[in-house]
N, C-alpha and C positions, 0 to 999 in steps of 0.2 A: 504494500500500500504506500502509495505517495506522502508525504509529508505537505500538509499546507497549513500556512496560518492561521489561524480564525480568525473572520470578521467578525467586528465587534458589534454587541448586540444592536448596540444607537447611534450607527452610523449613519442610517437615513432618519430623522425627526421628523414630525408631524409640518416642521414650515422649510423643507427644501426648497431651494430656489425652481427647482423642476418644478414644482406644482406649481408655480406663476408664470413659466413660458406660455406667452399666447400661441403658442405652436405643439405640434407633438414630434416627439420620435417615436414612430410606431403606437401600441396603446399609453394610458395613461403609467403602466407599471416598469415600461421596457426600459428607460433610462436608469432604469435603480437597478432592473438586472442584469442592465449591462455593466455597472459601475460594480456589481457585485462579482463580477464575472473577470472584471479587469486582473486581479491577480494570479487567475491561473481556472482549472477547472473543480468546478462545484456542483456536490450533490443537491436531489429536490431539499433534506431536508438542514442542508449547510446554507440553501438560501433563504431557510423557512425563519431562522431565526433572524438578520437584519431586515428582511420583509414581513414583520410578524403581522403589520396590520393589512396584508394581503391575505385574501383565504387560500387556501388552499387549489381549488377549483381556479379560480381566475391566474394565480401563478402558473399552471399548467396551461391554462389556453397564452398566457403571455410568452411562456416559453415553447410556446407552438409556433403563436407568429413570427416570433424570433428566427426559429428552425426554419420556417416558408420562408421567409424572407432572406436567408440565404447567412444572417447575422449571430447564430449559432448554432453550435454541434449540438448532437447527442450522441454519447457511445453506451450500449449498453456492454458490460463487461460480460465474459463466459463465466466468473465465479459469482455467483450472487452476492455474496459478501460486498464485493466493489460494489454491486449494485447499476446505476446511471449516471453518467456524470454530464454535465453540461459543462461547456466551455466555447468560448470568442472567434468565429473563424475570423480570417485576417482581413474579411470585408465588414466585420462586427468590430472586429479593433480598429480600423479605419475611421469607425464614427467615435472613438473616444474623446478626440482631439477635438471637433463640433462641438459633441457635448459636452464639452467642458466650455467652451468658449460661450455656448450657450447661458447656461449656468452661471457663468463670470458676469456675462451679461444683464440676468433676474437679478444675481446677489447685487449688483451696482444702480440698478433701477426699481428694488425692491419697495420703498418707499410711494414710487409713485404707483409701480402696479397693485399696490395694494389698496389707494386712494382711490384708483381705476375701478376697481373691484367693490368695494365700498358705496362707490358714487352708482354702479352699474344696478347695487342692489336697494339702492334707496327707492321709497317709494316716489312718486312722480307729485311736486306739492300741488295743492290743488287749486283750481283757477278760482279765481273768485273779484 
């Protein structure tokens, strides 16, 4: 068995700058498991703990689209024990670089897109 580091449990928090890009990369979960995936290959349930507010169910369809979309592997191993491992092909590591620029991008403008957000959900004052 391979040696990997653990991600730490709170790597992704409830106010990512991801969740205020007015854009997506792929679904709303795919940037956290690419970011998850950046140091090497991970199993379903080594992603389960930094994505804990993801269920179950929707990590798997996330990491479907992933697969479709050409942006990550799966190997299932001949020993069960390995189990499945998910890991970045090199067209998946190719978006790290974006999304991070991405990201730079929310963390710098965070302020206002949150004002944005804010102001989107106000209700409309009323004429009079």
């Amino acid at each position: 068995m391979t040696h990997r580091p653990p991600l730490p449990a709170d790597l992704f928090d409830e106010l990512c700058p991801s969740s205020l890009l007015p854009f997506r990369f792929g679904d709303k979960w795919a940037p956290l498991v690419l970011r998850c995936l950046e140091g090497g290959p991970r199993r379903f349930s080594e992603l389960r703990v930094p994505l804990h507010r993801v269920t179950p169910k929707v990590l798997t369809q996330s990491l479907r689209g992933l697969e479709r979309s050409g942006l990550v592997s799966r190997t299932v191993h001949a020993d069960p024990r390995q189990g499945v491992d998910y890991a970045l092909t090199p067209l998946g590591r190719s978006m790290l670089e974006p999304l991070e620029a991405a990201c730079a991008w929310a963390f710098e403008h965070w302020d206002e897109l949150l004002d944005a957000r804010e102001r989107g959900r106000a209700p409309e004052p009323a004429a009079g």
